[in-house]
MMTF fields as JSON, N, C-alpha, C and O atoms, coordinates in Angstrom:
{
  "mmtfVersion": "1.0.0",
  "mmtfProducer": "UNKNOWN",
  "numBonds": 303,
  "numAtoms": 304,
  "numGroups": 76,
  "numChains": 1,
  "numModels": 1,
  "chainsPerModel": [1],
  "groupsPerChain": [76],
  "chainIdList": ["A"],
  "bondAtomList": [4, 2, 8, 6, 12, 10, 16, 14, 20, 18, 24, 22, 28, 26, 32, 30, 36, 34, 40, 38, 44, 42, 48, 46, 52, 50, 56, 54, 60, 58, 64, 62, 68, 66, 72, 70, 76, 74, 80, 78, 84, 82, 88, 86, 92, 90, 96, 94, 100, 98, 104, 102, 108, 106, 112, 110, 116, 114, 120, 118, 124, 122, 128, 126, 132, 130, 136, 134, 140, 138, 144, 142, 148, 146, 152, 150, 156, 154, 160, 158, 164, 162, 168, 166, 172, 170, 176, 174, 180, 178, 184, 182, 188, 186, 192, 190, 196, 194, 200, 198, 204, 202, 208, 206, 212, 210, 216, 214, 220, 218, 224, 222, 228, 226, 232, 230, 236, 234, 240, 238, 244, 242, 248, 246, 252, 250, 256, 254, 260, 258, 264, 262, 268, 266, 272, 270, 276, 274, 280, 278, 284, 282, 288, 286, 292, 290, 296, 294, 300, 298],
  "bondOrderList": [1, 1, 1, 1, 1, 1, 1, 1, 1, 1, 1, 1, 1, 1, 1, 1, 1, 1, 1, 1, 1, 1, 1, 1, 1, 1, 1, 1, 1, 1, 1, 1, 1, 1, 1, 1, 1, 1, 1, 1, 1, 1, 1, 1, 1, 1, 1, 1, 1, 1, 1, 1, 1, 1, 1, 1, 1, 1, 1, 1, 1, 1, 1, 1, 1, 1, 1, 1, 1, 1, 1, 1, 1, 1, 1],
  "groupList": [{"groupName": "UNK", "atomNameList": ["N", "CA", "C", "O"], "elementList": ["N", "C", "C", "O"], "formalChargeList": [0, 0, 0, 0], "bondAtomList": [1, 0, 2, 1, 3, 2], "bondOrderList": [1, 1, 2], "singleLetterCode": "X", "chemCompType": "L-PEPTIDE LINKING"}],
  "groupTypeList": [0, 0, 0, 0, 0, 0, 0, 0, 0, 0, 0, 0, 0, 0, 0, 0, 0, 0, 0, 0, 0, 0, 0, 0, 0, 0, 0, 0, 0, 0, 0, 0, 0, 0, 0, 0, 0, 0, 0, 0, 0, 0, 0, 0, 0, 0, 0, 0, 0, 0, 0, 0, 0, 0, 0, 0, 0, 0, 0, 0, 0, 0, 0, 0, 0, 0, 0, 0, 0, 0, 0, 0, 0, 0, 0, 0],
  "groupIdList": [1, 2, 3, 4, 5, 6, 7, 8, 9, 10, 11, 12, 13, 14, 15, 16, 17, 18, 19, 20, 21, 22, 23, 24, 25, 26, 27, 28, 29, 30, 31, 32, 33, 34, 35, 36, 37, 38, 39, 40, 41, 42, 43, 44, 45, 46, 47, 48, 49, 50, 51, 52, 53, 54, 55, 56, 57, 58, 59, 60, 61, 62, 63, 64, 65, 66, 67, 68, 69, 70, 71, 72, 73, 74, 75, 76],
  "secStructList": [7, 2, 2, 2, 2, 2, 2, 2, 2, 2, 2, 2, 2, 2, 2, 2, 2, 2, 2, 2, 2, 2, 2, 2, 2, 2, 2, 6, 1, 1, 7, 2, 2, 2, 2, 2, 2, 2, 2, 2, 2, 2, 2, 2, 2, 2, 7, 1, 6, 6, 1, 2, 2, 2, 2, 2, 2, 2, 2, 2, 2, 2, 2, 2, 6, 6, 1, 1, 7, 7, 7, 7, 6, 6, 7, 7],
  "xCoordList": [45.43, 45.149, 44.204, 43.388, 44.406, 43.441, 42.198, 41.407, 41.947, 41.025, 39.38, 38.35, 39.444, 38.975, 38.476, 37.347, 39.837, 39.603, 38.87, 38.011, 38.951, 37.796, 36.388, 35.403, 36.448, 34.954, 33.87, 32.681, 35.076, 34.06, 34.077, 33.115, 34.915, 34.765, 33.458, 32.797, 33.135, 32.112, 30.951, 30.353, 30.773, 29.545, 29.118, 27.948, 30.034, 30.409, 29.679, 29.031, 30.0, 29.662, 28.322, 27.792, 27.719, 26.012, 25.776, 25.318, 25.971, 25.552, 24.746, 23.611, 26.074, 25.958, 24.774, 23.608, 25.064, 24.374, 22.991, 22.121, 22.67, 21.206, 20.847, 19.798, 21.605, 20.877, 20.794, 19.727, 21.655, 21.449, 20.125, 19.391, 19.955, 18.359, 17.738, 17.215, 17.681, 16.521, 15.878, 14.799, 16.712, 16.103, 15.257, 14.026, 15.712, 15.028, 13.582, 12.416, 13.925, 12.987, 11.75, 10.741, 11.584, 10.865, 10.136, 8.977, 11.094, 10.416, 9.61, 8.423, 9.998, 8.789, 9.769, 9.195, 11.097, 11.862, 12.582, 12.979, 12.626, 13.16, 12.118, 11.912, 11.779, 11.344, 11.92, 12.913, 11.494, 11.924, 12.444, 13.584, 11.626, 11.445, 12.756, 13.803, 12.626, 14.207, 15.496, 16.572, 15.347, 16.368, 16.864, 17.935, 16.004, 16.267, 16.971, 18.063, 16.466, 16.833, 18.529, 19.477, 18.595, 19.951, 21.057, 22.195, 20.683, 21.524, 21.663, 22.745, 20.425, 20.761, 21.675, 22.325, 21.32, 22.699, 23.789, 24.568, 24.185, 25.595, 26.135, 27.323, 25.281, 25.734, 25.768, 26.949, 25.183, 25.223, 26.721, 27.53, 26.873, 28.186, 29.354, 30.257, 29.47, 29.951, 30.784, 31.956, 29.517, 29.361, 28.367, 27.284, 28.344, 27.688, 27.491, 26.305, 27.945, 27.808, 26.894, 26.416, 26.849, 26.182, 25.276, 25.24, 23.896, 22.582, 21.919, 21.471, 21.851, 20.737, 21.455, 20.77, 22.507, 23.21, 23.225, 23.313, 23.101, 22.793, 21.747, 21.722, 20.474, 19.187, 19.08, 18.419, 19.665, 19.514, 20.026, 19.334, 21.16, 21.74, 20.698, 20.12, 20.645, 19.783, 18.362, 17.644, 18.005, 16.584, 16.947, 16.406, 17.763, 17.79, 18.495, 17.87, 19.514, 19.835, 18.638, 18.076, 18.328, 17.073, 15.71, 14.991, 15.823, 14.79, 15.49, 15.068, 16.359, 16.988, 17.272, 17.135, 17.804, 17.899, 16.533, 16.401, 15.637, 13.883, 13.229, 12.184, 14.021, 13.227, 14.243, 14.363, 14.758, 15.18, 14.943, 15.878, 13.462, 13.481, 14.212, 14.218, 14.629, 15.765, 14.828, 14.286, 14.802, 13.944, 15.243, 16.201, 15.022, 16.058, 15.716, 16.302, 14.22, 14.376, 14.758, 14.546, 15.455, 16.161, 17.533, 18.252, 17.68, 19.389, 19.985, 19.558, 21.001, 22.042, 23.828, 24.327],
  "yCoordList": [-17.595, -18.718, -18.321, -19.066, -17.196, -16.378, -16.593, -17.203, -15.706, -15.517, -16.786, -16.379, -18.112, -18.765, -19.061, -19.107, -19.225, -19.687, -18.662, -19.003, -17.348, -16.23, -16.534, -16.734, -16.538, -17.199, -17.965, -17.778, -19.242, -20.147, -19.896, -20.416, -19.127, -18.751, -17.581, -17.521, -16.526, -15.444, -17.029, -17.242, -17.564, -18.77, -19.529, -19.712, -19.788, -20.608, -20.078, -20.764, -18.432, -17.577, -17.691, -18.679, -17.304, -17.22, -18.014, -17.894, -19.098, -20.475, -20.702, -20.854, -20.604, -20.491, -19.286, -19.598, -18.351, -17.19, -17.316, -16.854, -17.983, -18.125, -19.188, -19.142, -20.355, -21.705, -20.964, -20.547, -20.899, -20.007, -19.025, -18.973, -18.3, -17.133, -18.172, -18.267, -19.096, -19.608, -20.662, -21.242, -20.761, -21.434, -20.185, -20.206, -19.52, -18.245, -17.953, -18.168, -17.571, -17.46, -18.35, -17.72, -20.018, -20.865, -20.77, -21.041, -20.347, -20.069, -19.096, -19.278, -17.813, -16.924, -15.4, -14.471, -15.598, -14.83, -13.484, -12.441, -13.866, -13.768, -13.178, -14.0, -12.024, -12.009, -12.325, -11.649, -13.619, -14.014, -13.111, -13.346, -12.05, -11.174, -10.692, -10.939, -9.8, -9.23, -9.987, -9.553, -10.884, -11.395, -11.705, -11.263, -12.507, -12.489, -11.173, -11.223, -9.993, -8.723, -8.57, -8.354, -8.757, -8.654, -9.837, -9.509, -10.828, -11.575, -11.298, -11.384, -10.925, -10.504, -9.453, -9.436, -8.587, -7.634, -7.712, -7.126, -8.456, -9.418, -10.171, -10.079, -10.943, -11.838, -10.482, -10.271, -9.811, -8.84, -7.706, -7.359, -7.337, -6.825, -7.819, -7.243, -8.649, -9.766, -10.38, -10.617, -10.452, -11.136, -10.355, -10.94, -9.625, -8.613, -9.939, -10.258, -10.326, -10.605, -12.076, -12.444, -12.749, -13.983, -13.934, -14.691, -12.648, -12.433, -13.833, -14.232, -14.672, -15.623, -16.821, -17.769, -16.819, -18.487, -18.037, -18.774, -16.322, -16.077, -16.108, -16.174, -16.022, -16.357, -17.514, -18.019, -18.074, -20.082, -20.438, -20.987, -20.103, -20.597, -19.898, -20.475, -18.468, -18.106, -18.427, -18.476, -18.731, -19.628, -21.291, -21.622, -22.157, -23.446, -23.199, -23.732, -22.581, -22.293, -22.061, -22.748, -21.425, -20.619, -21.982, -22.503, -22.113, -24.126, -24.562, -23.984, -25.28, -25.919, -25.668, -26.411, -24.026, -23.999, -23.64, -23.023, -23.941, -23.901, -24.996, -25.043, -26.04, -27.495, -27.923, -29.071, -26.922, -27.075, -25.699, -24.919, -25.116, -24.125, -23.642, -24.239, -22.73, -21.959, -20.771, -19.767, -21.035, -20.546, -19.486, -19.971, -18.332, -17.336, -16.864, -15.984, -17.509, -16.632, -17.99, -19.13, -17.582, -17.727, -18.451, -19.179, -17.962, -18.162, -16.445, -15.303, -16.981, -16.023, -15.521, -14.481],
  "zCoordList": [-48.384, -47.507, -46.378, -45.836, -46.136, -44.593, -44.761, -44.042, -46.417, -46.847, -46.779, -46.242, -47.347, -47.413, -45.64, -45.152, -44.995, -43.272, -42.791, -41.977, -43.077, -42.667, -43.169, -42.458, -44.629, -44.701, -44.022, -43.763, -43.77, -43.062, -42.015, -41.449, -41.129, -39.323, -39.197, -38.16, -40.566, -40.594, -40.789, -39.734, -41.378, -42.093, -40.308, -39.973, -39.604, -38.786, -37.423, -36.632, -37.344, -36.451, -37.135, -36.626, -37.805, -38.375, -37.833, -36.697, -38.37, -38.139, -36.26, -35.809, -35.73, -33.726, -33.53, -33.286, -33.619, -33.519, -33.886, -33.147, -35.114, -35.094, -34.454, -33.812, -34.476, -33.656, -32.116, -31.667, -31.626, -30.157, -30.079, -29.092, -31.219, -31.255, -30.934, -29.824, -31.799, -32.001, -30.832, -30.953, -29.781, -28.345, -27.802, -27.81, -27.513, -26.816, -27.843, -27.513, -28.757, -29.79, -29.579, -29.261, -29.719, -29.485, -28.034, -27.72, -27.356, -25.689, -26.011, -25.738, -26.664, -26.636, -25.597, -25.029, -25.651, -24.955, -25.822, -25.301, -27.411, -27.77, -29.652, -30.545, -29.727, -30.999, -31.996, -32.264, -33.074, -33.676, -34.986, -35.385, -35.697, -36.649, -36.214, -36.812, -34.853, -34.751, -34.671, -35.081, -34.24, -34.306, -35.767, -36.184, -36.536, -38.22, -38.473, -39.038, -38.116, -38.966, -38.447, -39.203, -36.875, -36.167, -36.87, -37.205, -36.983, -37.874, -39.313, -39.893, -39.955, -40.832, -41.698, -42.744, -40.612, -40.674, -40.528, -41.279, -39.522, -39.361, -40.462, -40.774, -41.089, -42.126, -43.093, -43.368, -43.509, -44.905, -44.325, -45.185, -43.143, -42.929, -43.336, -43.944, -43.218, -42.817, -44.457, -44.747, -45.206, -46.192, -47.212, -47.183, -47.8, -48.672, -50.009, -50.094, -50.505, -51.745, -52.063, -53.136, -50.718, -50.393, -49.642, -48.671, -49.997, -49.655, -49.561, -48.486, -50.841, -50.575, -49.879, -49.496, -49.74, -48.594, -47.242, -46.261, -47.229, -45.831, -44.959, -43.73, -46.178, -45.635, -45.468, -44.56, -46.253, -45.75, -44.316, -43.458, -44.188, -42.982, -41.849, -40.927, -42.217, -40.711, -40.589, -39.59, -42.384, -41.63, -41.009, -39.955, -41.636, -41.312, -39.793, -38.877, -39.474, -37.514, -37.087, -36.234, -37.447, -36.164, -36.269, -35.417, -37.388, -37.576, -36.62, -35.619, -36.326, -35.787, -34.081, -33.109, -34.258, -32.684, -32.221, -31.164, -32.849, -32.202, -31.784, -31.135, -32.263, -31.745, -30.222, -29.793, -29.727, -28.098, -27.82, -28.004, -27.261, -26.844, -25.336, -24.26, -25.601, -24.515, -23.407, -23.87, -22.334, -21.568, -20.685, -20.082, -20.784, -19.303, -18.497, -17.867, -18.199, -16.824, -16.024, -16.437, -14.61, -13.678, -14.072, -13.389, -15.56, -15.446, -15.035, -15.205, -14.514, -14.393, -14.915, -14.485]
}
């Protein structure tokens, strides 16, 4: 029963994690390339066996969290 609810909380976490890159990213705060590789690694620790649904999600988040670019300087 765990099993399945872990899945989608690892899918779930990708998911946030790249839409979040991907504001910064669009600002220009944030290299996009690395960040792909940093998620990518996450999802392949994460999830080894679901290489190509992991590239989907972290390309369609990072699409997504790019059309509200995220600016940091003078947050704190």
């Amino acid at each position: 029963m765990c099993r399945p609810l872990l899945r989608c909380q690892v899918a779930v976490g990708t998911v946030r994690a790249a839409y979040t890159a991907g504001g910064p990213a669009a600002a220009g705060d944030l290299d996009e390339p690395t960040a792909r590789v940093l998620l990518r690694e996450a999802a392949q620790t994460a999830r080894p066996w679901q290489s190509a649904r992991n590239e989907r999600i972290i390309d369609d988040a990072l699409a997504a969290g790019s059309a509200r670019p995220l600016h940091l300087e003078g947050r704190s």
